[in-house]
Biopython code that builds the backbone (N, CA, C, O; Angstrom):
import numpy as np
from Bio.PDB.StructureBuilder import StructureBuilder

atoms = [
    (1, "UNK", "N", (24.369, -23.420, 7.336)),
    (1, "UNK", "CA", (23.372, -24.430, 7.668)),
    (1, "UNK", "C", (21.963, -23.852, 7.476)),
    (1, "UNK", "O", (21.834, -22.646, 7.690)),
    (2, "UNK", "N", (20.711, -24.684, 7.036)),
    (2, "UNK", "CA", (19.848, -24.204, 6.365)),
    (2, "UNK", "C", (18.937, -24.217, 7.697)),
    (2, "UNK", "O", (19.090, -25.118, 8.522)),
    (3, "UNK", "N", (18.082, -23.297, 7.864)),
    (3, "UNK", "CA", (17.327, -23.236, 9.475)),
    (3, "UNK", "C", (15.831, -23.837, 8.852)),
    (3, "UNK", "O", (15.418, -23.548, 7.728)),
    (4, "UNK", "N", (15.240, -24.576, 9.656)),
    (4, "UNK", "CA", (14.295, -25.375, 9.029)),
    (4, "UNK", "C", (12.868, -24.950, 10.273)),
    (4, "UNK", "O", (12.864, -24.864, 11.501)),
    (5, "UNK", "N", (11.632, -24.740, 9.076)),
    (5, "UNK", "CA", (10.708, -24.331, 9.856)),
    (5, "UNK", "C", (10.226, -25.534, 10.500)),
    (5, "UNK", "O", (10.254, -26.601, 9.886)),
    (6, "UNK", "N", (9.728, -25.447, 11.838)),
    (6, "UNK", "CA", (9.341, -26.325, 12.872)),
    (6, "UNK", "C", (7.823, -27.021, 11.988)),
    (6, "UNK", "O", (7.082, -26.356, 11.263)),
    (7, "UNK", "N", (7.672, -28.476, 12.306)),
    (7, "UNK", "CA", (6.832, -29.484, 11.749)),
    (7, "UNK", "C", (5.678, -28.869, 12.152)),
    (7, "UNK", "O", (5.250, -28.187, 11.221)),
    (8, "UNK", "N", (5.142, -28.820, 12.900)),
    (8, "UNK", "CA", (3.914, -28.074, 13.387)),
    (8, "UNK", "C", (3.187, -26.955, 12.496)),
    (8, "UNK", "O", (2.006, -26.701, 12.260)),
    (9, "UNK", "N", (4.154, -26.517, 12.188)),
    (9, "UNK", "CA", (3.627, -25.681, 10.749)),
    (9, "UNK", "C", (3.709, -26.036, 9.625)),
    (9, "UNK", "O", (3.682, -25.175, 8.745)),
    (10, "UNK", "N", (3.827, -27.316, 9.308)),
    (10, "UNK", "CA", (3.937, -27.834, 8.094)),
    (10, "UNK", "C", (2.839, -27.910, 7.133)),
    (10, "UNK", "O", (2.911, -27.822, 5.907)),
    (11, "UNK", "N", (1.861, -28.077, 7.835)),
    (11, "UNK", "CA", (0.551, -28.037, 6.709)),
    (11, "UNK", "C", (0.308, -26.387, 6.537)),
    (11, "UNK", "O", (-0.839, -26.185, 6.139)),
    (12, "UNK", "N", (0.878, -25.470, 6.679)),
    (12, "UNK", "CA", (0.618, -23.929, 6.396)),
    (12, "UNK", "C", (1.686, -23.615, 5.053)),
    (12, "UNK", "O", (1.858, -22.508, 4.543)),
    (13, "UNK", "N", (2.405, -25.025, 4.601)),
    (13, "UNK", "CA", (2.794, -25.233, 3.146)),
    (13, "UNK", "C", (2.903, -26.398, 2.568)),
    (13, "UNK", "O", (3.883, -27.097, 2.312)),
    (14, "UNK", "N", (1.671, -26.539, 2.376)),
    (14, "UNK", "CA", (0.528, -27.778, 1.905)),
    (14, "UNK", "C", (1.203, -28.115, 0.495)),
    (14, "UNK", "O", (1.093, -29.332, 0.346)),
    (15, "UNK", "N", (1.962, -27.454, -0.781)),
    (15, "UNK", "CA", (2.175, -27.469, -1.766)),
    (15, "UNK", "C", (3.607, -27.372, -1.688)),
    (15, "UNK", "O", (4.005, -27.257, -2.847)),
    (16, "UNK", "N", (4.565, -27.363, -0.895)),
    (16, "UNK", "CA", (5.696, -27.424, -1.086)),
    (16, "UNK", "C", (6.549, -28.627, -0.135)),
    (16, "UNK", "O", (6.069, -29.327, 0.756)),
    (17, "UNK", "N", (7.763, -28.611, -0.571)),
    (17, "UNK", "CA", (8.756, -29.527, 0.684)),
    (17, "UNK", "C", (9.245, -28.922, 1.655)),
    (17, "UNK", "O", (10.266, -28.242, 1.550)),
    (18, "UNK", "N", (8.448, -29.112, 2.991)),
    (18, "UNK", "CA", (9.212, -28.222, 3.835)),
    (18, "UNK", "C", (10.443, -28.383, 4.244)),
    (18, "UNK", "O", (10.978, -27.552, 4.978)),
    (19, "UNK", "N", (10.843, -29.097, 3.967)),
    (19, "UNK", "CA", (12.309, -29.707, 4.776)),
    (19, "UNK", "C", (13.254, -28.636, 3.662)),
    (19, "UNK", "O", (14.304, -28.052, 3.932)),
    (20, "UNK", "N", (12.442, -28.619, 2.284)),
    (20, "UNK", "CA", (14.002, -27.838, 1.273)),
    (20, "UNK", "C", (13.437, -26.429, 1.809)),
    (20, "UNK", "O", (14.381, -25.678, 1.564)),
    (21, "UNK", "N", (12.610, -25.788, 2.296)),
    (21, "UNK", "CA", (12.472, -24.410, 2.749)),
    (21, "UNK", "C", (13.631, -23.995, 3.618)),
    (21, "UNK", "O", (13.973, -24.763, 4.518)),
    (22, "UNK", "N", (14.290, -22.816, 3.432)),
    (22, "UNK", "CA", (15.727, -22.295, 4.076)),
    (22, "UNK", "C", (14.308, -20.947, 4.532)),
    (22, "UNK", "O", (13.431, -20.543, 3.769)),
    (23, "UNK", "N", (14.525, -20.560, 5.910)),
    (23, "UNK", "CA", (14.082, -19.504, 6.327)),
    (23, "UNK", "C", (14.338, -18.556, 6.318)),
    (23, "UNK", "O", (13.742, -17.661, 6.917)),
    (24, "UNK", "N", (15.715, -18.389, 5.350)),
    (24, "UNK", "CA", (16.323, -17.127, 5.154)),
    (24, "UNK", "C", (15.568, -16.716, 3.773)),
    (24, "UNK", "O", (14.688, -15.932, 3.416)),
    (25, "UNK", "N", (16.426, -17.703, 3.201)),
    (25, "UNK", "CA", (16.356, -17.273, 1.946)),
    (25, "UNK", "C", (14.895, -17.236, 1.155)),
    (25, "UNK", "O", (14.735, -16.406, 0.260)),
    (26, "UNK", "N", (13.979, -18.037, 1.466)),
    (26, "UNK", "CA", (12.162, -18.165, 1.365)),
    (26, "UNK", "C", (11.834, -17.381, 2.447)),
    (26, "UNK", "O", (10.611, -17.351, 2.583)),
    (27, "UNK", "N", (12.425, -16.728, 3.280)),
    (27, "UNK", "CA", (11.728, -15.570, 3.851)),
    (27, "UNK", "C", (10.216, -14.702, 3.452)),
    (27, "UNK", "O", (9.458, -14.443, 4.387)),
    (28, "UNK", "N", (9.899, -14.348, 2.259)),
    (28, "UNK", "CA", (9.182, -13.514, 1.890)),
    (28, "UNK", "C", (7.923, -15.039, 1.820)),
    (28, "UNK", "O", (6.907, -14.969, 2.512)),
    (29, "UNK", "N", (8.130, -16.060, 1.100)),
    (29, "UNK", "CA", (7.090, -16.727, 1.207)),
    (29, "UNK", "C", (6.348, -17.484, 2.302)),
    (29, "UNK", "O", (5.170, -17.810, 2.449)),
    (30, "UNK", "N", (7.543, -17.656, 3.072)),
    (30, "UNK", "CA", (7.218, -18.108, 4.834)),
    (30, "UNK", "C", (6.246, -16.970, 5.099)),
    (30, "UNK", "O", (5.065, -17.280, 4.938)),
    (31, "UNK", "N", (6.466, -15.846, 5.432)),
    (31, "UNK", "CA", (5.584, -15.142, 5.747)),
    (31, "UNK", "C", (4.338, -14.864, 5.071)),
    (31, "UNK", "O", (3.198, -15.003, 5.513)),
    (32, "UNK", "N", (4.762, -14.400, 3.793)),
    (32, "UNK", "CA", (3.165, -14.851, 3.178)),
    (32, "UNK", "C", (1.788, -15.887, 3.796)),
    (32, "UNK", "O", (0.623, -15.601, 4.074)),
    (33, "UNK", "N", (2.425, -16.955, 3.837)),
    (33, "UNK", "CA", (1.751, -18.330, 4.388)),
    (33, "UNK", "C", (1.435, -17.783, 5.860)),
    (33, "UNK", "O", (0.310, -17.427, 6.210)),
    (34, "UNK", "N", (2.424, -17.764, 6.570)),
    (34, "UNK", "CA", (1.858, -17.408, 7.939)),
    (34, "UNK", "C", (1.057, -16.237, 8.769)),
    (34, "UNK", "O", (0.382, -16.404, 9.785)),
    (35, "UNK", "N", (1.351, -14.810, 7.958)),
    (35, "UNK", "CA", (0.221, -14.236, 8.037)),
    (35, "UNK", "C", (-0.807, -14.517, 7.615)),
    (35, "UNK", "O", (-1.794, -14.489, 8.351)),
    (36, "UNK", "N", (-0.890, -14.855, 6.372)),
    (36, "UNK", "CA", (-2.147, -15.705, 5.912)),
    (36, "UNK", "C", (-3.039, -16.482, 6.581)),
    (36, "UNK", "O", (-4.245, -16.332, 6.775)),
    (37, "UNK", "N", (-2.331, -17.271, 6.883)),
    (37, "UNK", "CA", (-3.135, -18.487, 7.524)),
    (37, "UNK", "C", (-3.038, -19.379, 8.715)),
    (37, "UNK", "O", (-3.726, -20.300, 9.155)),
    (38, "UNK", "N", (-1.413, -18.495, 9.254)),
    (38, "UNK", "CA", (-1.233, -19.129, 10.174)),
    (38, "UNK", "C", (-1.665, -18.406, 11.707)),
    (38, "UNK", "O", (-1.730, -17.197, 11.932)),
    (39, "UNK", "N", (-1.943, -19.575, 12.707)),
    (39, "UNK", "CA", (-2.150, -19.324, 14.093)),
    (39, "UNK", "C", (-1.487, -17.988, 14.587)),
    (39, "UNK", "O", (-0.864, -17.108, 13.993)),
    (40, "UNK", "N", (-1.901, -18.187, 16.051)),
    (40, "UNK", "CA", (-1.040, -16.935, 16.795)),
    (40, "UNK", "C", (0.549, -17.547, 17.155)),
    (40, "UNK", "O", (1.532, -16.824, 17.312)),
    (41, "UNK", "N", (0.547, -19.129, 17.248)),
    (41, "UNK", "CA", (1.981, -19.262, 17.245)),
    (41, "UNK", "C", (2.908, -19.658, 15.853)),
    (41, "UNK", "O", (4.108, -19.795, 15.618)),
    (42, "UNK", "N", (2.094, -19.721, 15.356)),
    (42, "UNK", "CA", (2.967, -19.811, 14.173)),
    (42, "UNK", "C", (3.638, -17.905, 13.824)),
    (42, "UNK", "O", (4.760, -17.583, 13.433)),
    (43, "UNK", "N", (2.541, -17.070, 14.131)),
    (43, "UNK", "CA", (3.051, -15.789, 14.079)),
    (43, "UNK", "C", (4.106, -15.342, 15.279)),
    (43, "UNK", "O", (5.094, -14.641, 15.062)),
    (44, "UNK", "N", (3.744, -15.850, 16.551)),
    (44, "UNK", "CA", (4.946, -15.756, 17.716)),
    (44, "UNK", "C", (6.420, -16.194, 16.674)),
    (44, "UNK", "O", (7.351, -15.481, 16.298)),
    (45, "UNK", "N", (6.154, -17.538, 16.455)),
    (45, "UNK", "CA", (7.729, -17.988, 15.736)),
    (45, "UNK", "C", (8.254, -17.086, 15.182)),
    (45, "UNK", "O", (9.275, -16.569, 15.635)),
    (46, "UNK", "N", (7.464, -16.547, 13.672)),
    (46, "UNK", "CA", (7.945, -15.556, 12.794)),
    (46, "UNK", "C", (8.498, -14.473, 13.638)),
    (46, "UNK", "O", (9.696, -14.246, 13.467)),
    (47, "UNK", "N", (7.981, -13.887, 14.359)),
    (47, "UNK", "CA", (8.017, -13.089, 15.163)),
    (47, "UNK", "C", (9.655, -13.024, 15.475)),
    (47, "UNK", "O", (10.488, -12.190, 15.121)),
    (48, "UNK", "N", (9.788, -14.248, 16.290)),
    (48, "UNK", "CA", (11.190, -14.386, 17.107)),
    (48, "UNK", "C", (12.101, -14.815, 16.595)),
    (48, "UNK", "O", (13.150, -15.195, 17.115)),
    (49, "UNK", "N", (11.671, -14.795, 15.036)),
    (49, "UNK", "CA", (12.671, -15.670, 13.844)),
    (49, "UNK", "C", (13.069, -14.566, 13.290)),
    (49, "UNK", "O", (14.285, -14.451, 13.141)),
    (50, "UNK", "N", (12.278, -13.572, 12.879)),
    (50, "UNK", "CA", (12.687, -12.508, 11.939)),
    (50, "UNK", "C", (12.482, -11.162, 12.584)),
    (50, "UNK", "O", (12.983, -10.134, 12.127)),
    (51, "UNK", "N", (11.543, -11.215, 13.925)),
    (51, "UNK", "CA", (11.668, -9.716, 14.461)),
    (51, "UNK", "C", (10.318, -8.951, 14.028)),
    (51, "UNK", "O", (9.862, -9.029, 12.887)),
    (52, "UNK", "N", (9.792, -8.280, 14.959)),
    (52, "UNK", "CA", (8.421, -7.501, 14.005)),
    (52, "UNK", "C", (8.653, -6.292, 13.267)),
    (52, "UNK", "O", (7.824, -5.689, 12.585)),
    (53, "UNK", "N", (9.928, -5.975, 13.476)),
    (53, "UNK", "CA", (10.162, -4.415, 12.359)),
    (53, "UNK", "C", (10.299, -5.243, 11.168)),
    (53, "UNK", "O", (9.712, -4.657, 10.259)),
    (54, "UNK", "N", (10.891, -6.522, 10.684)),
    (54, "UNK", "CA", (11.391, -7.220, 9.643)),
    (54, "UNK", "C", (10.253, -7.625, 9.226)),
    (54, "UNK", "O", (10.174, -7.678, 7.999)),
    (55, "UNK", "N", (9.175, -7.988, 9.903)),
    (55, "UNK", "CA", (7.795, -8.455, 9.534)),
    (55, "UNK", "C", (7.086, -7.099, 8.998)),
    (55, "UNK", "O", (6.903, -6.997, 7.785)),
    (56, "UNK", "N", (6.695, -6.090, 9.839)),
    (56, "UNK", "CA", (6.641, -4.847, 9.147)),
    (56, "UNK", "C", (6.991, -4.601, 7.814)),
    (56, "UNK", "O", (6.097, -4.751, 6.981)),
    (57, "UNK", "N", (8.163, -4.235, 7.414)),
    (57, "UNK", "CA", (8.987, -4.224, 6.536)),
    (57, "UNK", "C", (8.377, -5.084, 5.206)),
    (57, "UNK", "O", (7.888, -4.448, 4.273)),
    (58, "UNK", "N", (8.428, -6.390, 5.175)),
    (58, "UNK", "CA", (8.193, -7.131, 4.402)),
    (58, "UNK", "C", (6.333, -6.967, 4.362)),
    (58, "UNK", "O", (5.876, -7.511, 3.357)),
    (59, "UNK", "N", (5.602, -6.531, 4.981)),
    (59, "UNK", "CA", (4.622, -6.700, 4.850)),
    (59, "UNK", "C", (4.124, -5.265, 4.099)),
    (59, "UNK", "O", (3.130, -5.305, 3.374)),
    (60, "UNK", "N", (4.839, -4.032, 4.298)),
    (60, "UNK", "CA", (4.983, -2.706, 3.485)),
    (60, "UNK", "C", (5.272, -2.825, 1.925)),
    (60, "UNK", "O", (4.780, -2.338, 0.907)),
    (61, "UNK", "N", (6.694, -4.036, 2.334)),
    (61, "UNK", "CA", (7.666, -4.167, 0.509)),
    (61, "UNK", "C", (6.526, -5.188, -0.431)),
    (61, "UNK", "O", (6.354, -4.995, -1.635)),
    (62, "UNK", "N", (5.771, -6.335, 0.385)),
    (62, "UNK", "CA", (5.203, -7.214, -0.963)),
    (62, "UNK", "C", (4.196, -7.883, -0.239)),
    (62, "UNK", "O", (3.369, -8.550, -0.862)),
    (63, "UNK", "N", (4.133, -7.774, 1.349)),
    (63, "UNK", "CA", (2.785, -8.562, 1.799)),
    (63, "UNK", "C", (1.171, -7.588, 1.311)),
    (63, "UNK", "O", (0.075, -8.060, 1.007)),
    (64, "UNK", "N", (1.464, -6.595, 1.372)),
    (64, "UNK", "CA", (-0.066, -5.788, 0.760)),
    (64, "UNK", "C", (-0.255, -6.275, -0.089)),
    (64, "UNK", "O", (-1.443, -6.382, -0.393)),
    (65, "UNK", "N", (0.855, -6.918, -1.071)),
    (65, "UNK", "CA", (0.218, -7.097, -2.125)),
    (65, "UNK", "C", (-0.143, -8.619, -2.759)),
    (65, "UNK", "O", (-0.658, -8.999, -3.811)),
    (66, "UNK", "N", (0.311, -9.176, -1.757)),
    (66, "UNK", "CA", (-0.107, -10.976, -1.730)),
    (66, "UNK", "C", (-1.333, -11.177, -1.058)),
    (66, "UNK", "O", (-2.321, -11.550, -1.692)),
    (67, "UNK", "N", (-1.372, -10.983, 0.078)),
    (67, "UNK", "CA", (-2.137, -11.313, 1.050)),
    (67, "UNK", "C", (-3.861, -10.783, 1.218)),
    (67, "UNK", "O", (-3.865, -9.614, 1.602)),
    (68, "UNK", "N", (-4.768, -11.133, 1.100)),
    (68, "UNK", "CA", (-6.061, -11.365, 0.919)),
    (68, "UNK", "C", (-6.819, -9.516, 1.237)),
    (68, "UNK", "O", (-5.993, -8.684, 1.612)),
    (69, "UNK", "N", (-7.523, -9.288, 1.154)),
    (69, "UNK", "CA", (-8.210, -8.293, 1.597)),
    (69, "UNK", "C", (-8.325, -8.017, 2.960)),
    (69, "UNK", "O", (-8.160, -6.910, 3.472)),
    (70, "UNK", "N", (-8.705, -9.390, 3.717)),
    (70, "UNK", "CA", (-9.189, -9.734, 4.806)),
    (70, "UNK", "C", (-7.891, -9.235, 5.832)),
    (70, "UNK", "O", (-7.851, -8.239, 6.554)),
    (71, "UNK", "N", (-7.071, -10.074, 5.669)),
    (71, "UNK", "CA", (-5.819, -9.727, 6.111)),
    (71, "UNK", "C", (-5.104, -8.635, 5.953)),
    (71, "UNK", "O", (-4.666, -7.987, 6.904)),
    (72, "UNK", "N", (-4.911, -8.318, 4.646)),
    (72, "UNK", "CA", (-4.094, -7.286, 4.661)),
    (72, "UNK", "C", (-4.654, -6.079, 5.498)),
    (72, "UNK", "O", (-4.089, -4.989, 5.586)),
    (73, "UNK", "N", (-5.767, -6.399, 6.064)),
    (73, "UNK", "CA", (-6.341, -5.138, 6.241)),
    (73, "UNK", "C", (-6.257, -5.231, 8.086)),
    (73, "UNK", "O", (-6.066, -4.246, 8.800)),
    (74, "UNK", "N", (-6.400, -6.284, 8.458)),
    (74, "UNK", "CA", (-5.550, -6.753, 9.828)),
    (74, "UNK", "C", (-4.320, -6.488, 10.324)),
    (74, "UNK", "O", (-4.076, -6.133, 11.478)),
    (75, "UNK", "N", (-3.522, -6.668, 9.417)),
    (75, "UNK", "CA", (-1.498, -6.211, 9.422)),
    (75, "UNK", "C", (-1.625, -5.354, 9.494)),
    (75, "UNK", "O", (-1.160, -4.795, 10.487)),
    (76, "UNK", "N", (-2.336, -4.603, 8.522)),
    (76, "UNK", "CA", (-2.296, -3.162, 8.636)),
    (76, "UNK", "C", (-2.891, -2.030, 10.043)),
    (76, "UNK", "O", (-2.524, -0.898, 10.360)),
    (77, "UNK", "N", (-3.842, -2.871, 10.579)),
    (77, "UNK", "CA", (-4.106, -2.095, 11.826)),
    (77, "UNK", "C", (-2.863, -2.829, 13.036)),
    (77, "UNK", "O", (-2.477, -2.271, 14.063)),
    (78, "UNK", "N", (-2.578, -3.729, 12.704)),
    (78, "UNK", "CA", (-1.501, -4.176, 14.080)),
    (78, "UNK", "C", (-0.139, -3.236, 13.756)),
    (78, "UNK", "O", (0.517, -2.817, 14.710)),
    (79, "UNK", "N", (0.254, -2.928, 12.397)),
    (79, "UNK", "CA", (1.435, -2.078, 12.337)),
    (79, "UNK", "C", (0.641, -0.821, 12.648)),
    (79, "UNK", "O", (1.646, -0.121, 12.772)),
    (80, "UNK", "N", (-0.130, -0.163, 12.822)),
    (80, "UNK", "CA", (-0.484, 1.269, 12.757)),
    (80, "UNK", "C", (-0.495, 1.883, 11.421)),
    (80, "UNK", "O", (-0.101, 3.041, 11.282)),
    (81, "UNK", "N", (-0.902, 1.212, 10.470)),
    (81, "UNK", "CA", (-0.721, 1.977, 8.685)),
    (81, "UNK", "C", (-1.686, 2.440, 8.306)),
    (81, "UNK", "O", (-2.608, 1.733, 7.900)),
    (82, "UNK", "N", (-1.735, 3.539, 8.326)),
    (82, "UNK", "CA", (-3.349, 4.164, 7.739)),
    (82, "UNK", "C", (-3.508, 4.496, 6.399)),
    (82, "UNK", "O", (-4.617, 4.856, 6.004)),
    (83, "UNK", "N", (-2.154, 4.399, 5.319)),
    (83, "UNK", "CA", (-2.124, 4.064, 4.034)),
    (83, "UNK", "C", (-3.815, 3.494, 3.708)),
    (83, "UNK", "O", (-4.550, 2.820, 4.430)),
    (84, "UNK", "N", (-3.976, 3.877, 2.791)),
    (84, "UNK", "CA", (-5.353, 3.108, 1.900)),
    (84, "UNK", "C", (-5.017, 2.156, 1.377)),
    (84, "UNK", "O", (-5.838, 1.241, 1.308)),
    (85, "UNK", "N", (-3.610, 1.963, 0.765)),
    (85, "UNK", "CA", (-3.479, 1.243, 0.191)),
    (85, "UNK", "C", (-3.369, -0.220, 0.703)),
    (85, "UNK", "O", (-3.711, -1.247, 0.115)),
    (86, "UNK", "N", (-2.907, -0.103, 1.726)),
    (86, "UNK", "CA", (-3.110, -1.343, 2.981)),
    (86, "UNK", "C", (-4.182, -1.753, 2.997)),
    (86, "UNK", "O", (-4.276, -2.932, 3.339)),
    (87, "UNK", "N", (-5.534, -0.974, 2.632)),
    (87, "UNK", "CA", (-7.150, -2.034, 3.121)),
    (87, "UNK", "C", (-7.993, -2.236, 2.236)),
    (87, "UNK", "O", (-9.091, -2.773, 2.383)),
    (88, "UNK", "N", (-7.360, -1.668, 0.918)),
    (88, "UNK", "CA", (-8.217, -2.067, -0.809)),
    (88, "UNK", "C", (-7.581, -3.066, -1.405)),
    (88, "UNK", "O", (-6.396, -3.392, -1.331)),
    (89, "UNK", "N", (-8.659, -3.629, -2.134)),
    (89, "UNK", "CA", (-7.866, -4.679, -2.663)),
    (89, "UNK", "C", (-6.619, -3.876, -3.669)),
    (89, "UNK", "O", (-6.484, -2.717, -4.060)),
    (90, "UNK", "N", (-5.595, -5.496, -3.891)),
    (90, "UNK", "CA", (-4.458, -4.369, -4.793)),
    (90, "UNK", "C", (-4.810, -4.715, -6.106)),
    (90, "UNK", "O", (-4.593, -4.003, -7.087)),
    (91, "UNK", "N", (-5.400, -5.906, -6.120)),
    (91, "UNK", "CA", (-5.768, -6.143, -7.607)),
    (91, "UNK", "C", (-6.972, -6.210, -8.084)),
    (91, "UNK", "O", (-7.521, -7.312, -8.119)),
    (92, "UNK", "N", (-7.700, -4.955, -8.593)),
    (92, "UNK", "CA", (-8.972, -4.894, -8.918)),
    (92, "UNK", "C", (-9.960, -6.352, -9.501)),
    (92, "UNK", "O", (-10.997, -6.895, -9.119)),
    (93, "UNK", "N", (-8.984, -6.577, -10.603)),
    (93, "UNK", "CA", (-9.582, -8.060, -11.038)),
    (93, "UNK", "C", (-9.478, -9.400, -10.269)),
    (93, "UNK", "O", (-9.927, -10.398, -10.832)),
    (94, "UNK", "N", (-8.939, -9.517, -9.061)),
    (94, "UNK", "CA", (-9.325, -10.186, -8.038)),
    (94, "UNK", "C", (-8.897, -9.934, -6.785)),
    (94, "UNK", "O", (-7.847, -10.084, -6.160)),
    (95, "UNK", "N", (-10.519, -9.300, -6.474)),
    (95, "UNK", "CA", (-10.446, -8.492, -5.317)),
    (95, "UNK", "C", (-10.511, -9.427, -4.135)),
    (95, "UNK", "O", (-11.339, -8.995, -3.333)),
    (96, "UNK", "N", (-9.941, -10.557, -3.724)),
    (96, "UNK", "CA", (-9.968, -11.581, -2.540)),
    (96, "UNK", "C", (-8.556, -11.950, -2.092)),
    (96, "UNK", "O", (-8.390, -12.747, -1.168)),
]
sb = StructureBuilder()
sb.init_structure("model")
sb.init_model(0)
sb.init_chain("A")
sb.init_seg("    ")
for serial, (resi, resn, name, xyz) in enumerate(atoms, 1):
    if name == "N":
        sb.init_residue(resn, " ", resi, " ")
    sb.init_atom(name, np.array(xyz, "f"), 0.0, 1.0, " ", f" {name:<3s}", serial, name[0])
structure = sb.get_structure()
């Protein structure tokens, strides 16, 4: 059975169908969106949906490298990462 993200967060995927989002399997892009842009409860959810080592994790494997300057550089002080690579941009040619 496909676990469906709660309506309340629905405009934090403005460009897609939330109802076909599976939280397993769109895992990596759920989070994208919600560190991004989402509230403190939209991050509680993630949180209690996937766990913060799993959030960690995913934010080490491909969130540095999605997620804005601004942010990434936020995750990175809430995990404790003193990596550089965590607070420069990753892509020189668009550094935002």
């Amino acid at each position: 059975m496909k676990s469906a993200i709660p309506e309340r967060f629905a405009a934090l995927f403005w460009d897609v169908d939330v109802s076909a989002l599976d939280t397993t399997q769109h895992r990596p892009f759920i989070l994208d969106r919600i560190l991004e842009y989402g509230g403190i409860e939209a991050v509680r959810w993630a949180e209690r949906r996937y766990g913060l080592e799993s959030i960690k994790a995913y934010f080490q494997r491909r969130g540095y490298k999605t997620l804005s300057v601004k942010t990434r550089s936020y995750w990175a002080c809430v995990f404790g990462l003193t990596d550089q690579k965590y607070s420069k941009p990753y892509n020189s040619l668009w550094p935002y």
